[in-house]
Structure formats: C-alpha cells, structure tokens
N, C-alpha and C positions, 0 to 999 in steps of 0.2 A: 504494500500500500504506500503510495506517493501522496507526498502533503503539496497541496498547490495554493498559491492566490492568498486571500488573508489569513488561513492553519498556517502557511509554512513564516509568516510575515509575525505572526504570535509568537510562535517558537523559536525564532531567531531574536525576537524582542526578549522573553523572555531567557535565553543562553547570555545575552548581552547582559542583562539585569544581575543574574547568576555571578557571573565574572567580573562585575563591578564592583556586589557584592564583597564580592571575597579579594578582590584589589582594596578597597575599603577597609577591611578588618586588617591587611597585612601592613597597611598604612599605618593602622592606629596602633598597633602592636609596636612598630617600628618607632611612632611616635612616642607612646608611653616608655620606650627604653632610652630615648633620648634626654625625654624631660627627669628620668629618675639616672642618668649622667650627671645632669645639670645639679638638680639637689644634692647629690654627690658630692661632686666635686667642690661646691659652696662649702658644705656641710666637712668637706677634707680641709680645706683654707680655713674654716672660721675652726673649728679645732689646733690646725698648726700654731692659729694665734691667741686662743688662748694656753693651751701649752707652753709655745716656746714666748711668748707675751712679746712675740715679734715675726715679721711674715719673710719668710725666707724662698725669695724668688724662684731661684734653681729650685728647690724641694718640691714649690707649686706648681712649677712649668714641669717636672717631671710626673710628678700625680695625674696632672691634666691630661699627658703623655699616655698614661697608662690608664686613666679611664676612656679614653678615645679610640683605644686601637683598635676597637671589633665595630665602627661605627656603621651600620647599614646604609647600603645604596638604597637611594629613595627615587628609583626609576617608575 
C-alpha cells in the first residue's frame, strides 16, 4: 500500500515534527551541561577566593581549562 497526496504530506509532517522533537531535547540536554559548566566554574573561582582570600589567575584559567574540554558541538 502507497500513501499519496495529503496521507503521504501528514507523515512526512509528522517525521519532521519527530526529529525536531528530539533535535530539541538534545539541544536542551547540551544546554543544561553548559549552564551547570558555568555554575561550576563560578562556584571553583569564588571558593579559590575564599580559600586562598586571593584569586590566583593561572589556577583559574587552568580550572576553566578543565571544565571546558568535553564542551559539545551545538550543530
């Protein structure tokens, strides 16, 4: 059985919808690992400084370094 005219014009809307769907979800996923980088790395800085009751460049830029390096491609 062949779907023609507005059946095949439905199901091709709806395949689209599907895969937007779940481009949508993998976005937000991607997004929520970013924004909890972010708290992170704040959350690493404002510790060094109370700690060390002083903000040590190199240490920060290195942190930052290493919360960074699995950052997802957001194609």
């Amino acid at each position: 059985m062949f779907l023609q005219g507005s059946e095949m014009t439905t199901l091709d809307n709806v395949a689209d919808w599907h895969n937007l769907i779940l481009k949508w979800d993998r976005l937000n996923d991607e997004g929520s690992t970013i924004a909890n980088k972010i708290v992170n790395l704040g959350l690493t800085m404002f510790c060094d400084v109370l700690l060390d009751n002083k903000w040590n460049w190199e240490e920060s830029h290195a942190n930052y370094q290493r919360l960074w390096n699995n950052q997802p491609n957001l194609d």
